[in-house]
PyMOL CGO cylinders between C-alpha atoms (Angstrom):
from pymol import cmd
from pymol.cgo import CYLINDER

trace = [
    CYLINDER, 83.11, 104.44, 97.40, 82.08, 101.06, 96.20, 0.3, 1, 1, 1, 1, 1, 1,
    CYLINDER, 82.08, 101.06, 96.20, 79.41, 99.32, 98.60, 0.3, 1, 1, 1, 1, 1, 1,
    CYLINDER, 79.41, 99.32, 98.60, 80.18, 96.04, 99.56, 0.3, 1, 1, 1, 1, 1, 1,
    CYLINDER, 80.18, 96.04, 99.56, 76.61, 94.42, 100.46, 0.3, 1, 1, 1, 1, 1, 1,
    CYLINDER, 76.61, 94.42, 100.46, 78.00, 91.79, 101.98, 0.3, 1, 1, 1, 1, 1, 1,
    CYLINDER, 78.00, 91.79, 101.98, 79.62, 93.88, 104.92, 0.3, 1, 1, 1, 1, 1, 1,
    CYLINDER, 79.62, 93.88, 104.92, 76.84, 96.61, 103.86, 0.3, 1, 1, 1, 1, 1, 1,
    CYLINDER, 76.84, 96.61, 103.86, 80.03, 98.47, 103.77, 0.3, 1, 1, 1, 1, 1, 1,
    CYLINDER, 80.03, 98.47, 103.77, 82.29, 101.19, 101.79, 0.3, 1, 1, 1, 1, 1, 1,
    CYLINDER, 82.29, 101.19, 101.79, 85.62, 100.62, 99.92, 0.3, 1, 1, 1, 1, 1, 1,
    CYLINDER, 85.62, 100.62, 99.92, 87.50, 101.40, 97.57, 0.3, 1, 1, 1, 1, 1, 1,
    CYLINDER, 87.50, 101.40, 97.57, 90.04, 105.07, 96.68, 0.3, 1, 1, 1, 1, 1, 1,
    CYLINDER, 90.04, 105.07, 96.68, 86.85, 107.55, 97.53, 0.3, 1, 1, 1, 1, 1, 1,
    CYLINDER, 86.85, 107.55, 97.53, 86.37, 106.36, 100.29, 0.3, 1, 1, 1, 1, 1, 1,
    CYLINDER, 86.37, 106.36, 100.29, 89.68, 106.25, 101.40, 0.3, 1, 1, 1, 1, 1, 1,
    CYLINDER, 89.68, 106.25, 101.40, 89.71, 109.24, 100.64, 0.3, 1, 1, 1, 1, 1, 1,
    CYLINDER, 89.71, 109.24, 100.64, 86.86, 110.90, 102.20, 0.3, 1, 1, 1, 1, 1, 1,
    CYLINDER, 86.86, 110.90, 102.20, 88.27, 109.30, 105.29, 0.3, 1, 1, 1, 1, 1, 1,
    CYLINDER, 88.27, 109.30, 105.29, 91.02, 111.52, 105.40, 0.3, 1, 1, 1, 1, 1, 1,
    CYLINDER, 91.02, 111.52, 105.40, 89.48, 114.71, 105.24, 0.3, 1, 1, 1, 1, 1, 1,
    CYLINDER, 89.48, 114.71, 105.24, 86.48, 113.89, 107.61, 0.3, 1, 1, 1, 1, 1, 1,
    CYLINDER, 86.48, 113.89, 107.61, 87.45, 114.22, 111.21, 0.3, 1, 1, 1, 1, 1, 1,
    CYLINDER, 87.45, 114.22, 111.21, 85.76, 112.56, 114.27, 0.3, 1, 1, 1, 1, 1, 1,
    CYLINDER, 85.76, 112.56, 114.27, 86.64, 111.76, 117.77, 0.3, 1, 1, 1, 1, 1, 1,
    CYLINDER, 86.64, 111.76, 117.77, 85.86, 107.50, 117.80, 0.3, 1, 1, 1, 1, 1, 1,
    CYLINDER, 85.86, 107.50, 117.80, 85.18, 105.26, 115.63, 0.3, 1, 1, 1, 1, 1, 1,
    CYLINDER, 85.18, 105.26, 115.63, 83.91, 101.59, 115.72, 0.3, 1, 1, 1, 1, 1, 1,
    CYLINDER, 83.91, 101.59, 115.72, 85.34, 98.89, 113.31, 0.3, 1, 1, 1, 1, 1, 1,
    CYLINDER, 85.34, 98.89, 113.31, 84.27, 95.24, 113.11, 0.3, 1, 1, 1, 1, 1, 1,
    CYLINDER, 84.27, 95.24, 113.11, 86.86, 92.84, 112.47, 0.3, 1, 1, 1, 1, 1, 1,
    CYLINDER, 86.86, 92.84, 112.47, 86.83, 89.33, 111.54, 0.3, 1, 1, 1, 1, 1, 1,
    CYLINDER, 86.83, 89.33, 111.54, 89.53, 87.61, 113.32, 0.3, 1, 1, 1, 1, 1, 1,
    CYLINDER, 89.53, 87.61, 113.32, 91.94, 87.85, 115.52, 0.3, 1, 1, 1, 1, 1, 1,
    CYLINDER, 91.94, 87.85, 115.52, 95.37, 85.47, 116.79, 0.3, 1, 1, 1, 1, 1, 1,
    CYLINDER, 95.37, 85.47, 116.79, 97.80, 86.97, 118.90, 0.3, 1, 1, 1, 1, 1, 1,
    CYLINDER, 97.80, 86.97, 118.90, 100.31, 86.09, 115.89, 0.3, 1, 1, 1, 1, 1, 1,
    CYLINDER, 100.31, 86.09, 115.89, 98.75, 88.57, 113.60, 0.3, 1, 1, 1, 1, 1, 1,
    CYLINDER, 98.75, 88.57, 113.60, 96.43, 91.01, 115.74, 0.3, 1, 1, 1, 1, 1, 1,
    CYLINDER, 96.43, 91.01, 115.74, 92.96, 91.67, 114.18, 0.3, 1, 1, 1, 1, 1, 1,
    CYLINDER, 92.96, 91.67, 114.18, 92.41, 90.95, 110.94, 0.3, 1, 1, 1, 1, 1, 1,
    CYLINDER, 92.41, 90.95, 110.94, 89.67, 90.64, 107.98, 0.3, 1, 1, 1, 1, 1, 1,
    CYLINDER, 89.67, 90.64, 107.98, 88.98, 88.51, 105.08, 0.3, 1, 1, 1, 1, 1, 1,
    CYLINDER, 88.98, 88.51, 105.08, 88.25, 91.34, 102.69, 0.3, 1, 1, 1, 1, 1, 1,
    CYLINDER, 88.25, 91.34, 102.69, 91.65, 93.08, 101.77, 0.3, 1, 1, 1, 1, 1, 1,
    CYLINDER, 91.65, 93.08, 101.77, 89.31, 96.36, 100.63, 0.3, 1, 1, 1, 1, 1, 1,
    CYLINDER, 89.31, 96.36, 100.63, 87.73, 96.56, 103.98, 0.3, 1, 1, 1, 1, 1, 1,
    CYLINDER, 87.73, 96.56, 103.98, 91.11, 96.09, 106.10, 0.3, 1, 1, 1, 1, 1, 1,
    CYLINDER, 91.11, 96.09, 106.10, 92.35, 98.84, 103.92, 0.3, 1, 1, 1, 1, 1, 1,
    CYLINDER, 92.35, 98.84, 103.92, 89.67, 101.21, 105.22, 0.3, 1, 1, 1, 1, 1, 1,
    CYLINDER, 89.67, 101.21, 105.22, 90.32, 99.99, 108.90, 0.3, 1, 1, 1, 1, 1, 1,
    CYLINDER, 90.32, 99.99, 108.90, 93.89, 100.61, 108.22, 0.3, 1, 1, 1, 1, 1, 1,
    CYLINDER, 93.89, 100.61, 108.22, 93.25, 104.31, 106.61, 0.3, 1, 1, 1, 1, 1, 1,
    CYLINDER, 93.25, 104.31, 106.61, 90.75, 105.15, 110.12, 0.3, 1, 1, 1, 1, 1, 1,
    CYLINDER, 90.75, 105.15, 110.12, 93.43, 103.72, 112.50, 0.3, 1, 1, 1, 1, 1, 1,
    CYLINDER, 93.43, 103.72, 112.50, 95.90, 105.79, 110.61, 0.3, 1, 1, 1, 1, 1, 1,
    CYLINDER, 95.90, 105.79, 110.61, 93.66, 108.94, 111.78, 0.3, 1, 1, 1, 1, 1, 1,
    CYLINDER, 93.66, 108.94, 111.78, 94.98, 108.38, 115.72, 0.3, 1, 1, 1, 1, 1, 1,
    CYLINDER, 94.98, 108.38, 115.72, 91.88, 108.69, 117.29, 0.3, 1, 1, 1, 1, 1, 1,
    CYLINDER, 91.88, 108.69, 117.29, 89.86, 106.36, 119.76, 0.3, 1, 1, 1, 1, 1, 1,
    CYLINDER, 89.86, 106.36, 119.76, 89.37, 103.13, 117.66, 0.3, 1, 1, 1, 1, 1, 1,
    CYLINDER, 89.37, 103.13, 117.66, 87.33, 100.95, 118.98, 0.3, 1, 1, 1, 1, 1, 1,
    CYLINDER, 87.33, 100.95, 118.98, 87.06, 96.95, 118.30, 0.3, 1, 1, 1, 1, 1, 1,
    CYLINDER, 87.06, 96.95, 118.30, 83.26, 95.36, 118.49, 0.3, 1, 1, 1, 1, 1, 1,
    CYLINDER, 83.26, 95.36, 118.49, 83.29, 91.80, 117.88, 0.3, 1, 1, 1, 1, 1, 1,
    CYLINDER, 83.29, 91.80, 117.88, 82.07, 88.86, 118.82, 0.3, 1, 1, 1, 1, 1, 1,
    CYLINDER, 82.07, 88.86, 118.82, 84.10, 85.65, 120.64, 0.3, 1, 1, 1, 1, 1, 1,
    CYLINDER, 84.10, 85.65, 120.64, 84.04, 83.46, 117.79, 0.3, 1, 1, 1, 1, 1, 1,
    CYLINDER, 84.04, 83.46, 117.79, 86.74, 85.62, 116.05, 0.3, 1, 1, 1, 1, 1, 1,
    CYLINDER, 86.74, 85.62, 116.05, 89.70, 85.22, 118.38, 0.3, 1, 1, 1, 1, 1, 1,
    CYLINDER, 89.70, 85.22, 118.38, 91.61, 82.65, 117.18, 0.3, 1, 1, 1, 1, 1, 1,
    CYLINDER, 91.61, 82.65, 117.18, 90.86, 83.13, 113.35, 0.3, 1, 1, 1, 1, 1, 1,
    CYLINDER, 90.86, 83.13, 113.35, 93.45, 84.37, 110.87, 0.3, 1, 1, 1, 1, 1, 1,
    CYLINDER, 93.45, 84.37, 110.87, 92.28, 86.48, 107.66, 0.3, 1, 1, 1, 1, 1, 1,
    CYLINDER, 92.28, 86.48, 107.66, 94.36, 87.41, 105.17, 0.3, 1, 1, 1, 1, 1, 1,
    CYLINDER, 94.36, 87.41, 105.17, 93.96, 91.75, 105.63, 0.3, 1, 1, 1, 1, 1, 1,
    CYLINDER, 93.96, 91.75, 105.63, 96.27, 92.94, 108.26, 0.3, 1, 1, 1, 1, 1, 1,
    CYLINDER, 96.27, 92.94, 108.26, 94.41, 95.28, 110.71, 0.3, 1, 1, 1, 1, 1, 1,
    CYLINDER, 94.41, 95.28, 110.71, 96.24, 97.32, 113.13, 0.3, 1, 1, 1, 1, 1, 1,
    CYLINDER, 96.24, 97.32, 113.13, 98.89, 98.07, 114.70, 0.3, 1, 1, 1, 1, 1, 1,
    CYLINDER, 98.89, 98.07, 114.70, 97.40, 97.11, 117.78, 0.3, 1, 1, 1, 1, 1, 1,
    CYLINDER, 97.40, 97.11, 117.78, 98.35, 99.95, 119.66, 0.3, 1, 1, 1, 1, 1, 1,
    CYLINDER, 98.35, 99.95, 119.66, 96.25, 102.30, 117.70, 0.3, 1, 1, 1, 1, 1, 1,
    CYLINDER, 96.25, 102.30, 117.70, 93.26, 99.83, 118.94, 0.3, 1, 1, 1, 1, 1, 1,
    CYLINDER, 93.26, 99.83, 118.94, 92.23, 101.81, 122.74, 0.3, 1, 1, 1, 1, 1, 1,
    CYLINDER, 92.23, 101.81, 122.74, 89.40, 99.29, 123.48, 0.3, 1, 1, 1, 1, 1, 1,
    CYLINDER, 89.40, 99.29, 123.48, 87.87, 95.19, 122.29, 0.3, 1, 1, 1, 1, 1, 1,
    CYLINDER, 87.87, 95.19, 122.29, 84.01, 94.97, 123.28, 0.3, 1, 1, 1, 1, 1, 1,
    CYLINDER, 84.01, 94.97, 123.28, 83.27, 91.13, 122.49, 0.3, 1, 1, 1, 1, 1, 1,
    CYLINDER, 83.27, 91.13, 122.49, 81.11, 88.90, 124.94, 0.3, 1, 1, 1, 1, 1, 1,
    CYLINDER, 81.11, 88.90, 124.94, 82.27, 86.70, 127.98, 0.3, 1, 1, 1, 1, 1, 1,
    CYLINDER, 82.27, 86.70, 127.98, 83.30, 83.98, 125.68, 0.3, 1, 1, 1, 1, 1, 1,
    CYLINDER, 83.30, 83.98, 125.68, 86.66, 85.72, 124.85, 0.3, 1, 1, 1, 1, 1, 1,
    CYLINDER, 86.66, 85.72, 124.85, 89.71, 83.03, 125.27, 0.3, 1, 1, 1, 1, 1, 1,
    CYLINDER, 89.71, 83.03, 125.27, 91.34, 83.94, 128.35, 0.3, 1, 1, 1, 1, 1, 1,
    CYLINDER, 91.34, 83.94, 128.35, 94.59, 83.31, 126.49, 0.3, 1, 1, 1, 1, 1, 1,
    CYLINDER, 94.59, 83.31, 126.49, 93.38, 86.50, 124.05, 0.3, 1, 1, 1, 1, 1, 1,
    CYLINDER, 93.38, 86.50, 124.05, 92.52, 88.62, 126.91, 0.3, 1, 1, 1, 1, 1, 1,
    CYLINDER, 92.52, 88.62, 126.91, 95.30, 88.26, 128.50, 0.3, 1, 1, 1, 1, 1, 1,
    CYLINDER, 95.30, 88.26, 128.50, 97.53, 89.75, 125.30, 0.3, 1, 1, 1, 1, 1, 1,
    CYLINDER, 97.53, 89.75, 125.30, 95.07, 92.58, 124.48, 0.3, 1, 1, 1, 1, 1, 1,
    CYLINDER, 95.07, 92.58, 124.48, 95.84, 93.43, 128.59, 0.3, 1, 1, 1, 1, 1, 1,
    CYLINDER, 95.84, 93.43, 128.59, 99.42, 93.76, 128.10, 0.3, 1, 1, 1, 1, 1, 1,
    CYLINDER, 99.42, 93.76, 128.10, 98.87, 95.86, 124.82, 0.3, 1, 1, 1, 1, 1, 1,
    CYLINDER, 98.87, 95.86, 124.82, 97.04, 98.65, 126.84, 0.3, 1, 1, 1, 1, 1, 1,
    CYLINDER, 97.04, 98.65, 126.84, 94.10, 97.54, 125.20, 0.3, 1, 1, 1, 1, 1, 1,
    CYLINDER, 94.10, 97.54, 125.20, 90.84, 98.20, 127.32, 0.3, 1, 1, 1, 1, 1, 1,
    CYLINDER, 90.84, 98.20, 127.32, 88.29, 94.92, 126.88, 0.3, 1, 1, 1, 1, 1, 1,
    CYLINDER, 88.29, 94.92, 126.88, 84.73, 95.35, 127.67, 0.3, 1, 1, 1, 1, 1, 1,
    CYLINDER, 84.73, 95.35, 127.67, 82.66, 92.27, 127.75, 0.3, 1, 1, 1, 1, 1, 1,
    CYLINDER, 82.66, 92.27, 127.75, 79.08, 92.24, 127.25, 0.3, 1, 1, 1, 1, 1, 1,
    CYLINDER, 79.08, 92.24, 127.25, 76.98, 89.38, 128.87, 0.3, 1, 1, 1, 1, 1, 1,
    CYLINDER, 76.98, 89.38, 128.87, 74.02, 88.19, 127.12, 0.3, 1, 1, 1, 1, 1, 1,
]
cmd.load_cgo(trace, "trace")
């Protein structure tokens, strides 16, 4: 795929592709936003598009962000949230936030500093 340094990540058709014939059990995405409006999001379009192709793979998808994202609205969809099983953030997670991810079945795990 095409690295993105920024994210020190992978985009792009190849990797898309080599997505969808790997298979795994869990995987771990970082996000950069999230409003109960939209769901998760990131600013990159490329990199939601990879979320979006590992979600589509219906494993265990797990969230890891930190507090200062809820509330922020990027431009790449990610989700639906119901192919997101668990959030681990840290304490500072709106109550308002956890609250929604609660009634979408979404396990939250917060980490203390």
């Amino acid at each position: 795929g095409q690295y993105q340094a920024s994210s020190e990540s992978l985009v792009g058709p190849l990797t898309r592709l080599c997505i969808e014939h790997v298979h795994f059990s869990k995987a771990f995405l970082g996000v950069d936003g999230f409003h109960t409006d939209t769901g998760f999001t990131n600013r990159n379009m490329m990199r939601a598009d990879v979320a979006n192709c590992i979600l589509a793979k219906g494993q265990q998808n797990i969230i890891l962000t930190d507090a200062s994202k809820f509330g922020r609205i990027h431009p790449g969809a990610i989700g639906p949230t119901s192919r997101i099983s668990t959030v681990v953030t840290d304490s500072k997670i709106p109550t308002g936030d956890e609250a929604w991810l609660a009634t979408q079945g979404v396990e939250l795990l917060k980490i203390s500093h």
